[in-house]
C-alpha positions as a Markdown table, in Angstrom:
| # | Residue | x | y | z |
|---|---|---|---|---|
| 1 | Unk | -10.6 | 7.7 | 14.1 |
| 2 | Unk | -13.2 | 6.2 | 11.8 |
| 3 | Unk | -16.8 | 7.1 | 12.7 |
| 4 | Unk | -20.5 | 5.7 | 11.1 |
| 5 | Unk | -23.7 | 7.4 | 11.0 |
| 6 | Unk | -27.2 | 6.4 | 9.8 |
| 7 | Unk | -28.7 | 9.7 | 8.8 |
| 8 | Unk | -32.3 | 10.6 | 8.7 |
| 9 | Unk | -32.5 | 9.8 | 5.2 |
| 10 | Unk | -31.5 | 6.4 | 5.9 |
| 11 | Unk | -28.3 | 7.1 | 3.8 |
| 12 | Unk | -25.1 | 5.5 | 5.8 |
| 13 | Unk | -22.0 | 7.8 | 6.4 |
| 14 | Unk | -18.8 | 6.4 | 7.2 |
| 15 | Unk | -15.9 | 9.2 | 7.7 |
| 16 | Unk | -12.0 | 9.1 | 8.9 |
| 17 | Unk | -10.5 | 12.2 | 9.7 |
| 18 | Unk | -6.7 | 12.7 | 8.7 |
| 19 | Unk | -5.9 | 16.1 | 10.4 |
| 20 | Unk | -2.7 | 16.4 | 9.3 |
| 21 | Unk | -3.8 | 16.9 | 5.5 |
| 22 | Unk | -5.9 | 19.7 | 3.6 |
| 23 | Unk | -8.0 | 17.7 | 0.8 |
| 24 | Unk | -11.0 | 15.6 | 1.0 |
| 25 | Unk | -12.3 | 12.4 | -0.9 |
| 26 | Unk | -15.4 | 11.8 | -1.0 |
| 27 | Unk | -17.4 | 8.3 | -2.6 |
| 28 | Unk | -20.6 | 7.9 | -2.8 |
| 29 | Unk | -20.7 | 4.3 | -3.3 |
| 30 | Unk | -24.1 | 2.1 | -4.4 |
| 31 | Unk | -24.8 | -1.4 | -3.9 |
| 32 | Unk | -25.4 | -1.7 | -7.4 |
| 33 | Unk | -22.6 | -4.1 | -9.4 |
| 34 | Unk | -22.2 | -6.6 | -12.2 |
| 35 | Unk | -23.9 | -9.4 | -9.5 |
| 36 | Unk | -27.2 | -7.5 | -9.9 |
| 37 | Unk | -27.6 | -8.2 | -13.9 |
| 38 | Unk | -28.9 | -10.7 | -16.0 |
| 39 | Unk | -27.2 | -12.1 | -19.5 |
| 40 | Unk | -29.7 | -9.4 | -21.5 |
| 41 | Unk | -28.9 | -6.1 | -19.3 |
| 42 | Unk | -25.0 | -7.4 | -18.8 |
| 43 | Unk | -23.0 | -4.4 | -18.1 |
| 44 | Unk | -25.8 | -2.1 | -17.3 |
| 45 | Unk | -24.3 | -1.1 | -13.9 |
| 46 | Unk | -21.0 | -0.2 | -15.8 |
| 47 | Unk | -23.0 | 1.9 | -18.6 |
| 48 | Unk | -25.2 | 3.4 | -15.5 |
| 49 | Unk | -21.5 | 4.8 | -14.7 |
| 50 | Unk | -20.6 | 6.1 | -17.6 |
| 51 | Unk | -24.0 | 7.6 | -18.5 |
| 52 | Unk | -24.0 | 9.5 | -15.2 |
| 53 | Unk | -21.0 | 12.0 | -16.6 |
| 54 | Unk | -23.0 | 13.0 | -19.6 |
| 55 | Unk | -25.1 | 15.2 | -18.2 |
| 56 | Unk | -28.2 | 16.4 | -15.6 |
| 57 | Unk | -31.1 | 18.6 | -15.3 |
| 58 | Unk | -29.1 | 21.0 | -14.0 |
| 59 | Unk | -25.7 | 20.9 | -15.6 |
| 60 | Unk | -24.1 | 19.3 | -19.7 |
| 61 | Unk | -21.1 | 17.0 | -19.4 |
| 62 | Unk | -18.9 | 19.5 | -20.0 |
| 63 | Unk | -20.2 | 21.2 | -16.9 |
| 64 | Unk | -19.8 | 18.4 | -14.7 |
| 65 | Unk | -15.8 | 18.7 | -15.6 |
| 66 | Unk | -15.6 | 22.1 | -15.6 |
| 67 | Unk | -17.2 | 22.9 | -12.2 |
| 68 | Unk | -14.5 | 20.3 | -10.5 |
| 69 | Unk | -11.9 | 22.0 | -12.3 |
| 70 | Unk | -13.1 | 25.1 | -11.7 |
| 71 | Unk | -12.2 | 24.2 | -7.6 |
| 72 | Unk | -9.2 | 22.2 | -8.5 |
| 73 | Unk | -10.6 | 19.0 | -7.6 |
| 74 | Unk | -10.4 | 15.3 | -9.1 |
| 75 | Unk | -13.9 | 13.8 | -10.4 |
| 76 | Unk | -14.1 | 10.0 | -11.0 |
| 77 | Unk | -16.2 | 6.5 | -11.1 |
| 78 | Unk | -15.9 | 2.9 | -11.3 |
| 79 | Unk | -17.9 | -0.1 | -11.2 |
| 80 | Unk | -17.1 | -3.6 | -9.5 |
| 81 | Unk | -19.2 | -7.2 | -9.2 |
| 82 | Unk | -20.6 | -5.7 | -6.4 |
| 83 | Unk | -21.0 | -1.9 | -6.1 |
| 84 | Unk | -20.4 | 1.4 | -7.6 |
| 85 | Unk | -18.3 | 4.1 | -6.5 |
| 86 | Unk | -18.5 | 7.9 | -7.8 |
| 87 | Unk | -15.9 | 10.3 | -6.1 |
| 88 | Unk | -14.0 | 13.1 | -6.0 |
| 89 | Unk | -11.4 | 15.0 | -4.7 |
| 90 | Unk | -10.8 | 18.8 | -3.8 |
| 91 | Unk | -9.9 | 21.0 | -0.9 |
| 92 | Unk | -11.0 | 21.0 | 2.3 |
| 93 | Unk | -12.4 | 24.1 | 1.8 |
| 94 | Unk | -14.5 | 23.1 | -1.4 |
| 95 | Unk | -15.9 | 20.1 | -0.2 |
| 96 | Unk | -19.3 | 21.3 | -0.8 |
| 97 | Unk | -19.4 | 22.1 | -4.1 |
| 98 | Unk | -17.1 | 18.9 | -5.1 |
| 99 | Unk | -20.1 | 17.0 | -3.4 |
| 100 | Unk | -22.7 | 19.2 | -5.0 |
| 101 | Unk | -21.6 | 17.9 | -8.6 |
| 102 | Unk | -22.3 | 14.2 | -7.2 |
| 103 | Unk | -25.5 | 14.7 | -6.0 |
| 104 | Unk | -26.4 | 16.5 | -9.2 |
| 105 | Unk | -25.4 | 13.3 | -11.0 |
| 106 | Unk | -26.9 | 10.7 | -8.6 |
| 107 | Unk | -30.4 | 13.0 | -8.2 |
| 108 | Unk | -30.7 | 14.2 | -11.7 |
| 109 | Unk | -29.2 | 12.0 | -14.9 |
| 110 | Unk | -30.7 | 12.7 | -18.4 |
| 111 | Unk | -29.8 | 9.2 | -19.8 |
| 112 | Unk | -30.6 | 11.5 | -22.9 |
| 113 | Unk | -30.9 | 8.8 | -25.8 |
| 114 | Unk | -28.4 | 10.4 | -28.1 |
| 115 | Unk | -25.7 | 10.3 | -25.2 |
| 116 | Unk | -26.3 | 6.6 | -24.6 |
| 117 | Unk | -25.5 | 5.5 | -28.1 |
| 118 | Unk | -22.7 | 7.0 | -27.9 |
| 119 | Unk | -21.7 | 5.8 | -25.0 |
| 120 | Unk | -22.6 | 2.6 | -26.4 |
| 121 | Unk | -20.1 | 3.0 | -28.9 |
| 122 | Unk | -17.4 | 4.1 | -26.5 |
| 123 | Unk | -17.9 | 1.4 | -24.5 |
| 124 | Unk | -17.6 | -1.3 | -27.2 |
| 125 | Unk | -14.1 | 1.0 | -28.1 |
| 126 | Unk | -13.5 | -0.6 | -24.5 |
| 127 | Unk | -14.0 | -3.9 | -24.4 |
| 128 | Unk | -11.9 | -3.9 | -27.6 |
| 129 | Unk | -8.7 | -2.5 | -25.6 |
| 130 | Unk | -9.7 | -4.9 | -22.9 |
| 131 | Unk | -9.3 | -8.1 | -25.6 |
| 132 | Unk | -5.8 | -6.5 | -26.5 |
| 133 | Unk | -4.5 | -6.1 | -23.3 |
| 134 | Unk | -4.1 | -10.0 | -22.9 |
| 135 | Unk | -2.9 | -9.8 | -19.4 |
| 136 | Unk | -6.1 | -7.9 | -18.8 |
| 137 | Unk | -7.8 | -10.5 | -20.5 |
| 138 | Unk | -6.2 | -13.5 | -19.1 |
| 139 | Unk | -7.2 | -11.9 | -15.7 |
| 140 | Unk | -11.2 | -11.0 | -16.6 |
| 141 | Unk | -11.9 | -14.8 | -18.2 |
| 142 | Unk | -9.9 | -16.5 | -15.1 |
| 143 | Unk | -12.3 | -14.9 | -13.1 |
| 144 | Unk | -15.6 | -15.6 | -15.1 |
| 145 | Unk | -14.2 | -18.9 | -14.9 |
| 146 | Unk | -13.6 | -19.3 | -11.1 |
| 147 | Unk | -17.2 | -18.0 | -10.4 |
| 148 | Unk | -18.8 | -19.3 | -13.3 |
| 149 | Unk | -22.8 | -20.1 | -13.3 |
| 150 | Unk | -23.1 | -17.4 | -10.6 |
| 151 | Unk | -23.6 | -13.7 | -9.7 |
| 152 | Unk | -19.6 | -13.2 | -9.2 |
| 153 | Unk | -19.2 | -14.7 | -12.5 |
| 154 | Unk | -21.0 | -11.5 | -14.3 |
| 155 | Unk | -18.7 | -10.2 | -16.6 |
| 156 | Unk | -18.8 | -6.1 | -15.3 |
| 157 | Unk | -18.3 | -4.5 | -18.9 |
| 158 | Unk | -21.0 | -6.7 | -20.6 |
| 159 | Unk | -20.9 | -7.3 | -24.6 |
| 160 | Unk | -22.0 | -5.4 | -27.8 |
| 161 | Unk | -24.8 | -7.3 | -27.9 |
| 162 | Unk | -25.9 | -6.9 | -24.4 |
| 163 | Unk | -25.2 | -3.0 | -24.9 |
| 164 | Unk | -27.8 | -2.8 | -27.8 |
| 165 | Unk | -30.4 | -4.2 | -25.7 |
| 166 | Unk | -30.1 | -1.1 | -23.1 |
| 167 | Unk | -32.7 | 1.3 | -23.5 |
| 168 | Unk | -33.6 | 4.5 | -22.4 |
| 169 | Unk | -36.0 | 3.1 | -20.5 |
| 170 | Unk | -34.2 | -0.4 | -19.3 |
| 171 | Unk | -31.3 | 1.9 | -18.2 |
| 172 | Unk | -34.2 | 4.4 | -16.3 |
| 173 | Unk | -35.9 | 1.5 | -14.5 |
| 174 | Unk | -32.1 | -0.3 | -13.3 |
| 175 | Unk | -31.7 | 3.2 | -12.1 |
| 176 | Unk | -34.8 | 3.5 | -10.2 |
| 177 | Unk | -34.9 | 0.2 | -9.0 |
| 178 | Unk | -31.2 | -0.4 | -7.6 |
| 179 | Unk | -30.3 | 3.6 | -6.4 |
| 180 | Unk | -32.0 | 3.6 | -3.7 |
| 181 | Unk | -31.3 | 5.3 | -0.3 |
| 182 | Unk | -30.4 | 2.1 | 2.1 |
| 183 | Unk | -28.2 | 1.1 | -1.0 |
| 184 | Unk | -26.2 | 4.4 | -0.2 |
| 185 | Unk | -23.3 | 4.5 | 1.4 |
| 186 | Unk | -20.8 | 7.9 | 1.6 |
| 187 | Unk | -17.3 | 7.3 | 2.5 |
| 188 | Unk | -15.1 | 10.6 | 3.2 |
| 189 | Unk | -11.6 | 10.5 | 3.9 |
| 190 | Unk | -9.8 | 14.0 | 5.1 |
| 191 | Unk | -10.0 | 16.6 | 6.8 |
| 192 | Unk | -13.3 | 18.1 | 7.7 |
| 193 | Unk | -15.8 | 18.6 | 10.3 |
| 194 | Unk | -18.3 | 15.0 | 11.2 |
| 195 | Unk | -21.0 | 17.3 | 12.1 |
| 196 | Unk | -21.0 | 19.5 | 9.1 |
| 197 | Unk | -20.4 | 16.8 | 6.2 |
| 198 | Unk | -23.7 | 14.6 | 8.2 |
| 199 | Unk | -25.3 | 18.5 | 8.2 |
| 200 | Unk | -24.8 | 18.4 | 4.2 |
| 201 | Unk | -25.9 | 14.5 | 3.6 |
| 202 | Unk | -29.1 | 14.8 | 5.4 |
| 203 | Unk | -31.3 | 16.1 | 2.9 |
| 204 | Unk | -30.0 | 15.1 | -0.2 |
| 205 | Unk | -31.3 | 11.8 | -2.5 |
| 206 | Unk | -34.8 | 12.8 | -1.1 |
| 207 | Unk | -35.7 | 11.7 | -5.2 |
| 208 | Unk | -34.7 | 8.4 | -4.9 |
| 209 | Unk | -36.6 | 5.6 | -3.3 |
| 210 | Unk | -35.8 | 4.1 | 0.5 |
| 211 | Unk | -34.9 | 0.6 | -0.7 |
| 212 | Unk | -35.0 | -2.2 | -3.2 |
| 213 | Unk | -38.1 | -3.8 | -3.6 |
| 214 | Unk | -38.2 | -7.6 | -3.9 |
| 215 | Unk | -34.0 | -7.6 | -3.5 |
| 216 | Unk | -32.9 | -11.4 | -5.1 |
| 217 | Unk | -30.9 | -13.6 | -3.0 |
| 218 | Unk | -27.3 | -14.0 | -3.5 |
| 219 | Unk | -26.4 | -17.7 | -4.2 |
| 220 | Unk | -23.0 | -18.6 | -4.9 |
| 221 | Unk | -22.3 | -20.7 | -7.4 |
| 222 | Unk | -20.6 | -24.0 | -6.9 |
| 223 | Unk | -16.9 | -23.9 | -7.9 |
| 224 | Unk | -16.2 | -26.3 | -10.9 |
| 225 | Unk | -12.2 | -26.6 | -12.3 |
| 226 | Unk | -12.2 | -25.4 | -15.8 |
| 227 | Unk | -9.3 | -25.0 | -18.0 |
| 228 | Unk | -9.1 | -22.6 | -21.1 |
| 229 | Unk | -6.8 | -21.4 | -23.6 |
| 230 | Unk | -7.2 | -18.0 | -25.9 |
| 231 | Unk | -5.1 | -17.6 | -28.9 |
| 232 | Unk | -4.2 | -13.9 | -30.3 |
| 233 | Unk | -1.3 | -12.7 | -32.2 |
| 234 | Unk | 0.6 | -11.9 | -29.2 |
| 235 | Unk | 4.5 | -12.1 | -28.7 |
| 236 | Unk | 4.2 | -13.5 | -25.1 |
| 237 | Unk | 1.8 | -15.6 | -23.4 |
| 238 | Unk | 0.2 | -14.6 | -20.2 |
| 239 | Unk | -0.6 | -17.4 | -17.8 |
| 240 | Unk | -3.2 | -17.0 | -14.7 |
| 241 | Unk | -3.9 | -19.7 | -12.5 |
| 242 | Unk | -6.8 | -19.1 | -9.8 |
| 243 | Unk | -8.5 | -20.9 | -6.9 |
| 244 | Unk | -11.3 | -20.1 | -4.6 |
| 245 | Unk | -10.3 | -18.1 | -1.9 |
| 246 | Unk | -11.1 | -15.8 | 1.4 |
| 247 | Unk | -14.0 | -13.1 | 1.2 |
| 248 | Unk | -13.8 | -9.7 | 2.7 |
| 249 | Unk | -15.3 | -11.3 | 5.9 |
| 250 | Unk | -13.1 | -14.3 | 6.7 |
| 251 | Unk | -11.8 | -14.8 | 10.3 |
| 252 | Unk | -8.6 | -15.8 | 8.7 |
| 253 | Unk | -8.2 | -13.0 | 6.2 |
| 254 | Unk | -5.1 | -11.8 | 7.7 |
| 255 | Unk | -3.8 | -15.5 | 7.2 |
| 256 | Unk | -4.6 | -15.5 | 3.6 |
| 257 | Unk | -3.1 | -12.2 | 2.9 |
| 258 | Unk | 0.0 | -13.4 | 5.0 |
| 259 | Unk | -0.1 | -16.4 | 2.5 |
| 260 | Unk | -0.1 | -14.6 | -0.4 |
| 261 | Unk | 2.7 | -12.1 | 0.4 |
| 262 | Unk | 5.0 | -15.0 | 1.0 |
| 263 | Unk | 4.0 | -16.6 | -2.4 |
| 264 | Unk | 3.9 | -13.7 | -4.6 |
| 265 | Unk | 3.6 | -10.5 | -2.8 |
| 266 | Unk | 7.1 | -9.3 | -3.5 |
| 267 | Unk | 10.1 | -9.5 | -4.9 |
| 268 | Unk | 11.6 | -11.9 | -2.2 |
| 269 | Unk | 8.4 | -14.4 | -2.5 |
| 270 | Unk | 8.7 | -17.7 | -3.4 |
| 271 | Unk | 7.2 | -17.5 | -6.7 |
| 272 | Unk | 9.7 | -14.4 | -7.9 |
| 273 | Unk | 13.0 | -16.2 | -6.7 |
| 274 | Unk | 11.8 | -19.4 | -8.3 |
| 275 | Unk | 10.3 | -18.3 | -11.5 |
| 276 | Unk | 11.9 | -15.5 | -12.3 |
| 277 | Unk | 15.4 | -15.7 | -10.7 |
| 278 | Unk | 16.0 | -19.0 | -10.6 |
| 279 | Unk | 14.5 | -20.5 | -13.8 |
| 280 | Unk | 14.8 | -17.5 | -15.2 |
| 281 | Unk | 11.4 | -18.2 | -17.2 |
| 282 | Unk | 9.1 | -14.7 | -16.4 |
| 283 | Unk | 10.1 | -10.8 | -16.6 |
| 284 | Unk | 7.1 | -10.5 | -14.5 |
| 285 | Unk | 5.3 | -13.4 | -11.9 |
| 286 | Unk | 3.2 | -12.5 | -9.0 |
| 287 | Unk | 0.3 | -13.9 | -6.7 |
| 288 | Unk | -2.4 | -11.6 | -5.5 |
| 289 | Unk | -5.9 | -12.3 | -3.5 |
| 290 | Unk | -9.3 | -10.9 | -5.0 |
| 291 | Unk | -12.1 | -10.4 | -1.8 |
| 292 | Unk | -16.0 | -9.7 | -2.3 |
| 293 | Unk | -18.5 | -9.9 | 0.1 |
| 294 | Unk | -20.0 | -13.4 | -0.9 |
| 295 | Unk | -16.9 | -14.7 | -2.7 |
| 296 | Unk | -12.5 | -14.6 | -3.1 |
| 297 | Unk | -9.9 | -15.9 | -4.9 |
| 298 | Unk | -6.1 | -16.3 | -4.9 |
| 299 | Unk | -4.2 | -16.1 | -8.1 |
| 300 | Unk | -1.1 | -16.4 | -9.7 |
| 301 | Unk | 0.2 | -14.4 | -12.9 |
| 302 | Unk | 3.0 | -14.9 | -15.6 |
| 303 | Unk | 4.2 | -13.8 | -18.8 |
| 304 | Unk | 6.3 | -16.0 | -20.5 |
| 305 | Unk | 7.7 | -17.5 | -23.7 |
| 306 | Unk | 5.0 | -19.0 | -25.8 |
| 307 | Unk | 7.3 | -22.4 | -25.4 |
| 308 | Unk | 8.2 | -21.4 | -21.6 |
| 309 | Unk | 4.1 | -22.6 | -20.6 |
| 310 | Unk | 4.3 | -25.8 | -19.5 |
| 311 | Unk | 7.7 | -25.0 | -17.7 |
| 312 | Unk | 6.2 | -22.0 | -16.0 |
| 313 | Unk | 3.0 | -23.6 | -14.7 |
| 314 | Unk | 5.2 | -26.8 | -13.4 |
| 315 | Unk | 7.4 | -23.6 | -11.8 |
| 316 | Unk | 4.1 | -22.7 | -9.5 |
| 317 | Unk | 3.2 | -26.0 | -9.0 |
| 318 | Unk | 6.3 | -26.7 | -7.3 |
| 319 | Unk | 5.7 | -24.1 | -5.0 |
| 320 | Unk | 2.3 | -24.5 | -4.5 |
| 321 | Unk | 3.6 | -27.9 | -3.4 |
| 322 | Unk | 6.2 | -26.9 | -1.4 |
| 323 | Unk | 3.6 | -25.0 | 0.4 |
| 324 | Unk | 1.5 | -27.9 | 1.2 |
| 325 | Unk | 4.6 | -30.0 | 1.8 |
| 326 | Unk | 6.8 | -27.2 | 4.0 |
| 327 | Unk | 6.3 | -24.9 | 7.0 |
| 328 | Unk | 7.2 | -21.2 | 6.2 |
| 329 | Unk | 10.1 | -19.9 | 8.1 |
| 330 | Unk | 9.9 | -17.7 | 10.9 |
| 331 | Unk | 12.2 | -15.3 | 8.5 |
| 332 | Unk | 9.2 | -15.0 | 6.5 |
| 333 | Unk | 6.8 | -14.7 | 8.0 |
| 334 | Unk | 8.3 | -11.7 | 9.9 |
| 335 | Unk | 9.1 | -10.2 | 6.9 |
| 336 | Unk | 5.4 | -10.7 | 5.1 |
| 337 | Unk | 4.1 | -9.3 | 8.4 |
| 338 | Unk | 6.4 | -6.2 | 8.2 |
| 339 | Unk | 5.7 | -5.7 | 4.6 |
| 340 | Unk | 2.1 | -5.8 | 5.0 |
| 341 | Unk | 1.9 | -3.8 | 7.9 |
| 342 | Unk | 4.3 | -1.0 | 5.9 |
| 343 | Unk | 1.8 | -1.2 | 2.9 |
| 344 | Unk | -0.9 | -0.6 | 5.2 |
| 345 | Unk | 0.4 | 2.6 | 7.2 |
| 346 | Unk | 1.8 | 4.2 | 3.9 |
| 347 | Unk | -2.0 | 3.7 | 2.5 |
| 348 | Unk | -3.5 | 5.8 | 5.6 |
| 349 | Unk | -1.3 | 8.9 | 3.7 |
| 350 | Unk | -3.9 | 8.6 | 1.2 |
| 351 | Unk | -7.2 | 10.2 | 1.5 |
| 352 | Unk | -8.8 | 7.9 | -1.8 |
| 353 | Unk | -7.5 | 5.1 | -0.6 |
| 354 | Unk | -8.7 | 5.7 | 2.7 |
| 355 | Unk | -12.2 | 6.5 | 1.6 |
| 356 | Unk | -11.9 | 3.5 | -1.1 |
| 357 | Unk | -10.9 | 1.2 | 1.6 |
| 358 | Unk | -13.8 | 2.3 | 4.3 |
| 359 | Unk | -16.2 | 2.5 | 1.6 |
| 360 | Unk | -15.7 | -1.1 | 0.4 |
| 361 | Unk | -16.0 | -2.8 | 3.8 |
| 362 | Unk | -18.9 | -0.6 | 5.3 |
| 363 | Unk | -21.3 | -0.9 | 2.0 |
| 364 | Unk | -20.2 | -4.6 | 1.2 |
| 365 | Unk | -19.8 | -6.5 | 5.1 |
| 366 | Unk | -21.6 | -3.6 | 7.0 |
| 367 | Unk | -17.9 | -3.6 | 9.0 |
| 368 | Unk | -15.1 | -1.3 | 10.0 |
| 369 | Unk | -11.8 | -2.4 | 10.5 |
| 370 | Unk | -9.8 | 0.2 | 12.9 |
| 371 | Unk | -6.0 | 1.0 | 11.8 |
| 372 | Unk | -4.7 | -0.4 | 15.4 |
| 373 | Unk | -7.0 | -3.7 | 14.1 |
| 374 | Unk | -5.7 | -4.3 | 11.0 |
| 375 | Unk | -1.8 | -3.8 | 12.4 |
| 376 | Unk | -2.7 | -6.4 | 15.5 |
| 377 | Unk | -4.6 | -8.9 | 12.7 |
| 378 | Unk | -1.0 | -9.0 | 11.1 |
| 379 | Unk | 1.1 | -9.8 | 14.3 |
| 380 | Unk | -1.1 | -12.0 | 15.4 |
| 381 | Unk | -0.7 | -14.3 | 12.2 |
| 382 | Unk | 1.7 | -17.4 | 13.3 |
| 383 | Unk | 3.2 | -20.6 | 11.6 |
| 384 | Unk | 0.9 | -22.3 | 13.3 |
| 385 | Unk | -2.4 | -20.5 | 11.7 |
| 386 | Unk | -0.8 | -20.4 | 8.9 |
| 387 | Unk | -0.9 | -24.4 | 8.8 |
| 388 | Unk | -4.8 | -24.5 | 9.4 |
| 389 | Unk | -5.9 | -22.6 | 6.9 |
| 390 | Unk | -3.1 | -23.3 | 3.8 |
| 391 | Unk | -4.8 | -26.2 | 2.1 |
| 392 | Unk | -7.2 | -24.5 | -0.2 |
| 393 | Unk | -4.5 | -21.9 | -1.6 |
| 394 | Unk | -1.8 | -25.1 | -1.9 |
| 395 | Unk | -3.5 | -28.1 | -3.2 |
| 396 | Unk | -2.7 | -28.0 | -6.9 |
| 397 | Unk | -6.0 | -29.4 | -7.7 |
| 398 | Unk | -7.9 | -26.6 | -7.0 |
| 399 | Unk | -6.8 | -24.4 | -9.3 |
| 400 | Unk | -8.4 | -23.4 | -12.7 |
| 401 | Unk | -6.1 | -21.9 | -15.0 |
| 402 | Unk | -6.3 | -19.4 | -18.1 |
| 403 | Unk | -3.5 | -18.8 | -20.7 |
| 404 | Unk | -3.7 | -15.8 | -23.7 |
| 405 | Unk | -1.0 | -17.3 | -26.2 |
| 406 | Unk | -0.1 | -17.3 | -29.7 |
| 407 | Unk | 0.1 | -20.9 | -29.5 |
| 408 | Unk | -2.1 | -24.1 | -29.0 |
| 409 | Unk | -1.5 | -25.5 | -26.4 |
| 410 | Unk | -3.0 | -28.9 | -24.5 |
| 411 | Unk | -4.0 | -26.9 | -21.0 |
| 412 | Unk | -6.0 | -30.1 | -19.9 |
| 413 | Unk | -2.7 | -32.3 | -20.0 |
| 414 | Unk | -0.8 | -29.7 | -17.3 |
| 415 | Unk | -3.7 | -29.0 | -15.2 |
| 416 | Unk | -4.1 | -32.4 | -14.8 |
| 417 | Unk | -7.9 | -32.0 | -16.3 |
């Protein structure tokens, strides 16, 4: 059973109970992301993330660590276009003191100077592993790409140049401006008591202000086709082709996600047998669907032969094709149905990705989707449906495309511009 309260603070709770486990996760999530910066603060939300770990008024980094591990629990972060999630994980039993460690961070952050340029340096350590991971790479410019000229377009880790420009003081007022109470939400996924974790939440982020003054409108930006190619001294070249697609809200996202599964989802999709078996051109091919608030996108992935390109990109076109062209079978769409539905229950074993999950939805669509909804949103996807709402994700056209290769190669000429 998931339950939401609005507590006096005007922080928003949103809690699942899972009685038949002993551990807790608990986020504390902030509508704070990549979509609220500008080209000089890029990737301040990301360094606000890191920055929080390195120390409070009350405890050094290397307390932070040591009073999670001192309970046995899990202590984490990450930052997305749209919001930021700190959490951990412990004991039933030690939920308060996991959550204590949180607060501390959220309430009481040095940003000491020192700590940020080093930081700094760490995090320009990882945008260097993100450029040599060119999978990673081919994913992070497709989606710059796709939203390009817009908020979802905001690169989340920012640049070394961008990073010098973050101050002490730039880093104090993003902070102070963007935490903010109504901003808040805490997800918990577990077992525990409703009563006592609102109890606990009540009184705590009293320090930061009730809500964002002057909050900027989100306009989406206009999707435009854009084609580019990245060469690096790579021995395989990593193809990702992406078109606009559902957002967390859509009335049909249980038809996209249907979609998906039966192109890529699997090792029995469309795109597997046909690539991979069949052509024999890609080790590893797969679609998968990307969901924000105010935006989406489907993609496709593959690594291939730095000669294999134009064969392998024809390969999806075929079945993007065959998509437009072809009704699914009934075979699979039962099959994508069942799949989907078994991904789903095995996920409610999982207290993060329960509290991940809830989080999401509740801070991003102000929405809660019930277990018994999400299981009825998959049966009720037909062949029929499935027709409506397929031309977007199979029209050829549509699609922007990225490839990480060794290898020039004339992009424009396959795309089709």
């Amino acid at each position: 059973m998931i339950k939401t309260r609005t507590l006096s603070n005007g922080v928003r709770v949103i809690m699942e109970e899972m009685a038949q486990v002993q551990s807790i996760a608990i986020g504390i999530w902030v509508r704070a992301g990549a979509i609220d910066e500008t080209d000089k603060n890029a990737g301040i939300s990301h360094f606000v993330e890191h920055m929080m770990f390195k120390g409070t008024e009350n405890r050094t980094a290397k307390d932070i660590a040591a009073d999670i591990d001192r309970i046995g629990g899990q202590i984490n972060a990450f930052t997305g276009k749209e919001a930021t999630c700190y959490y951990v994980k412990s004991l039933s039993e030690n939920y308060r003191d996991a959550a204590d460690v949180l607060v501390d961070m959220l309430e009481n952050s040095l940003f000491d100077k020192n700590e940020m340029d080093k930081e700094r340096k760490v995090i320009c350590e990882e945008i260097k592993m993100t450029k040599d991971q060119p999978d990673d790479l081919a994913h992070d410019t497709l989606i710059e790409q796709l939203f390009k000229g817009g908020p979802l377009g905001n690169s989340i880790i920012g640049t070394p140049t961008s990073l010098k420009r973050i101050t002490h003081n730039v880093i104090r007022n993003y902070v102070d401006k963007q935490y903010v109470r109504d901003r808040i939400v805490v997800s918990v996924a577990g077992k525990f008591d409703a009563d006592d974790i609102c109890d606990y939440f009540s009184d705590k982020f009293m320090s930061l202000r009730q809500t964002v003054e002057d909050a900027p409108q989100f306009i989406p930006a206009a999707f435009v086709k854009s084609n580019k190619v990245i060469k690096k001294d790579i021995q395989q070249s990593h193809i990702c082709l992406g078109a606009p697609g559902a957002t967390l809200n859509d009335d049909n996202s249980f038809v996209y996600q249907i979609i998906n599964n039966i192109m890529g989802g699997s090792m029995s999709s469309r795109l597997f047998q046909n690539i991979r078996e069949e052509k024999g051109l890609a080790y590893s091919v797969f679609s998968s669907m990307g969901t924000f608030g105010n935006g989406g996108y489907f993609e496709v992935y593959a690594g291939v032969s730095h000669d294999k390109i134009r064969a392998a990109i024809m390969g999806i076109k075929e079945e993007l094709d065959r998509l437009a062209s072809e009704k699914v079978t009934a075979d699979e769409l039962e099959s994508s149905k069942e799949q989907l539905k078994s991904s789903y229950v095995f996920s409610q074993e999982s207290t993060s990705t329960r509290m991940i999950l809830n989080g999401k939805n509740y801070i991003l669509i102000d929405r809660v989707f019930m277990p018994e909804e999400v299981i009825k949103g998959y049966d009720d996807v037909t062949i029929e449906k499935i027709e409506e709402v397929k031309e977007i994700m199979s029209d050829f056209n549509n699609y922007s495309a990225v490839v990480v290769s060794n290898t020039r190669t004339d992009l424009g000429s396959i795309m089709g511009k």
